[in-house]
C-alpha positions as a Python dict, from the first residue, in 0.01 Angstrom:
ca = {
    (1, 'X'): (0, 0, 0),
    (2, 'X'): (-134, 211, 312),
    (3, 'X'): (74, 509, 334),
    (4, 'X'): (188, 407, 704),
    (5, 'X'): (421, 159, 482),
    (6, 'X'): (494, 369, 204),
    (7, 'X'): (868, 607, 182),
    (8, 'X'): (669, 917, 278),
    (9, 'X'): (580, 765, 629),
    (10, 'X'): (832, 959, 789),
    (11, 'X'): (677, 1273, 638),
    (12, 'X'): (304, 1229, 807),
    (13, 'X'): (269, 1517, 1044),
    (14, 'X'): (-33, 1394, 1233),
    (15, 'X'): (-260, 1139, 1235),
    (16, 'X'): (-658, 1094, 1355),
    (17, 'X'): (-840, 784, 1398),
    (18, 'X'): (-1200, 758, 1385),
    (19, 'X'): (-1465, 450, 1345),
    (20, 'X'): (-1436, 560, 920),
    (21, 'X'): (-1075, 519, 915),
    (22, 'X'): (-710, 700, 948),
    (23, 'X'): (-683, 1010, 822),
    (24, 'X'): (-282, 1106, 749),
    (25, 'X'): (-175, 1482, 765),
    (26, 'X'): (140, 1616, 564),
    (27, 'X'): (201, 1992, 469),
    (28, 'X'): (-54, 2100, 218),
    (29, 'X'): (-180, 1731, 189),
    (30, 'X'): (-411, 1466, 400),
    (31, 'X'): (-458, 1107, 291),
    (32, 'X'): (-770, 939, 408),
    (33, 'X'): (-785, 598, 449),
    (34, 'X'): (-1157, 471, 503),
    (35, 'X'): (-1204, 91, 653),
    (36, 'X'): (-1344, -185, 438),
    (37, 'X'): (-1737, -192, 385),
    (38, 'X'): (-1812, 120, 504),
    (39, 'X'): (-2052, 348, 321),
    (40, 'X'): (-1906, 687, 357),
    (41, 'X'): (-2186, 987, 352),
    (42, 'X'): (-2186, 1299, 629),
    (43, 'X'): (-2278, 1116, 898),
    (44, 'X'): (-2005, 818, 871),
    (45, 'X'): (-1743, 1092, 805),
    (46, 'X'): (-1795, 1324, 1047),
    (47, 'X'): (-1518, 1315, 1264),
    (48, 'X'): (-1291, 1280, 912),
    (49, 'X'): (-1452, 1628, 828),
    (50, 'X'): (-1382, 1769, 1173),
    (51, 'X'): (-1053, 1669, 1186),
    (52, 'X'): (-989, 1810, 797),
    (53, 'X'): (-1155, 2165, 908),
    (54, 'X'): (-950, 2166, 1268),
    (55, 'X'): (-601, 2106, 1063),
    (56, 'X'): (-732, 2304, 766),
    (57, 'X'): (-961, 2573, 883),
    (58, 'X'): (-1112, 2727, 535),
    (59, 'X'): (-835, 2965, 370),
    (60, 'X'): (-573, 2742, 372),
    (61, 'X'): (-520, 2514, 47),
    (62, 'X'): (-537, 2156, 70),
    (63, 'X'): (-536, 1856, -138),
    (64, 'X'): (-741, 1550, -35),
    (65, 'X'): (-648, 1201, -160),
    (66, 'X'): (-794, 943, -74),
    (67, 'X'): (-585, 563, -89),
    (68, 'X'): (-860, 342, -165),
    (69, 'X'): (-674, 14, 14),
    (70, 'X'): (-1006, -118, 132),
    (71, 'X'): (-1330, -127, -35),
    (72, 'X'): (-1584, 111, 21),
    (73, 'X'): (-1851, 303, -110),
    (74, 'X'): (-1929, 718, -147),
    (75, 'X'): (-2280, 889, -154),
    (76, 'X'): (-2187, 1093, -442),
    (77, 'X'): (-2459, 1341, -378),
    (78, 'X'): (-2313, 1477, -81),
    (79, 'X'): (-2008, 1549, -258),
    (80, 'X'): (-2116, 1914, -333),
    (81, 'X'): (-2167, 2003, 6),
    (82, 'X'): (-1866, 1825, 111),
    (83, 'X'): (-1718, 2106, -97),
    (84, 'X'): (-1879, 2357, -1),
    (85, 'X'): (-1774, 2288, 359),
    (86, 'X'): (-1408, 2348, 205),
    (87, 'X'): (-1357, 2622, -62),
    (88, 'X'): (-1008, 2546, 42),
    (89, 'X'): (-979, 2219, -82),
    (90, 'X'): (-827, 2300, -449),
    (91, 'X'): (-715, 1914, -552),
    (92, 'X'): (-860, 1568, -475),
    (93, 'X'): (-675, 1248, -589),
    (94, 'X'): (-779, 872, -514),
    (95, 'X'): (-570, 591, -593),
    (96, 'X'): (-704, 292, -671),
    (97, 'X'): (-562, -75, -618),
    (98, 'X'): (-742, -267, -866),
    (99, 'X'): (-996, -209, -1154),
    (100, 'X'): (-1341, -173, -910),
    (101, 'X'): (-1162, 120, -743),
    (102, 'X'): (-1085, 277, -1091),
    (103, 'X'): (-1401, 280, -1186),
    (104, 'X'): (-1509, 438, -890),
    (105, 'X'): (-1261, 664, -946),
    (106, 'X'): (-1367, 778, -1277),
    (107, 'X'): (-1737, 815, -1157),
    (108, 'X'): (-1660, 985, -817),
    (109, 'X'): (-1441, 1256, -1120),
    (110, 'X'): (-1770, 1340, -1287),
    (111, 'X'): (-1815, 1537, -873),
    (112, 'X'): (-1524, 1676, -892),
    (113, 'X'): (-1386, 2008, -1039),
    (114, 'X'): (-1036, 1839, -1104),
    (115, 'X'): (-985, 1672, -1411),
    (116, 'X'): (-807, 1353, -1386),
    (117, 'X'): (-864, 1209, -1024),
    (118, 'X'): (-720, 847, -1059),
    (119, 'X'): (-391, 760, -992),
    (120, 'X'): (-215, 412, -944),
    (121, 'X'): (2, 463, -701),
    (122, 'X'): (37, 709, -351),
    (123, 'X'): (373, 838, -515),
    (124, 'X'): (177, 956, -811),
    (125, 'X'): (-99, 1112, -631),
    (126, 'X'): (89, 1273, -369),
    (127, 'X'): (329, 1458, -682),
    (128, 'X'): (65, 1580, -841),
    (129, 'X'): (-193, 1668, -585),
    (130, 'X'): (38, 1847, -392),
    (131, 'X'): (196, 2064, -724),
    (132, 'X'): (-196, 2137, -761),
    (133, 'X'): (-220, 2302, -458),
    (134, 'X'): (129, 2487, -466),
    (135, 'X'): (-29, 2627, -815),
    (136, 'X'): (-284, 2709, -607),
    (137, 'X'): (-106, 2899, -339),
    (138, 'X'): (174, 3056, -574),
    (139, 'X'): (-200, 3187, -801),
    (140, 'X'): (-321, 3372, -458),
    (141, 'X'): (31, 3520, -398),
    (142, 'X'): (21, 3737, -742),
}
């Protein structure tokens, strides 16, 4: 389900398109959706990590989740500087729609400093991405 058709539609407080895919923004939360076949590295997601910094900046806390409704591959080694490009992105969730995209899941995890990236569902990611990054901001406040 893209989140366009989900019950948290009405939620989405912006949205960018770029040749990669939609990215969705909410409060504390954007949800990427990347198109089918692509092979997402720096290059391809350029504009995607523009658009994250521009809504973002680099203090505020964000969670990225990424709904995995079309098929597409990673380079994993650019992962780390995709980080560093965002100390302020404190929780990462993708959800995967059938058992390829779970097992990319768990391998794209082993990049990650969250524990359990995988979800089933949007509902489930979205719950528990965003109470990651409210930990996250409530941690800064004391």
């Amino acid at each position: 389900m893209t989140i366009v058709d989900s019950n948290v539609a009405s939620q989405i407080l912006k949205q960018e398109q770029s040749d990669a895919g939609m990215l969705h923004f909410f409060n504390h939360i954007a949800v990427v959706e990347f198109n089918e076949g692509l092979h997402i590295d720096l290059n391809s997601g350029k504009k995607t990590i523009h658009d994250l910094m521009k809504y973002f900046g680099t203090t505020k806390p964000f969670g990225l989740i990424a709904n995995r409704v079309n098929s597409y591959s990673i380079s994993l080694l650019e992962t780390i500087e995709v980080k560093s490009i965002f100390p302020n992105m404190v929780a990462y969730g993708v959800v995967s729609h059938n058992e390829a995209g779970r097992m990319n899941a768990v391998i794209e995890s082993g990049f990650c400093s969250s524990n359990n990236i995988s979800y089933d569902n949007i509902y489930e990611a979205i719950d528990t991405v965003y109470k990651n990054v409210k930990e996250k901001i409530m941690v800064s406040l004391n």
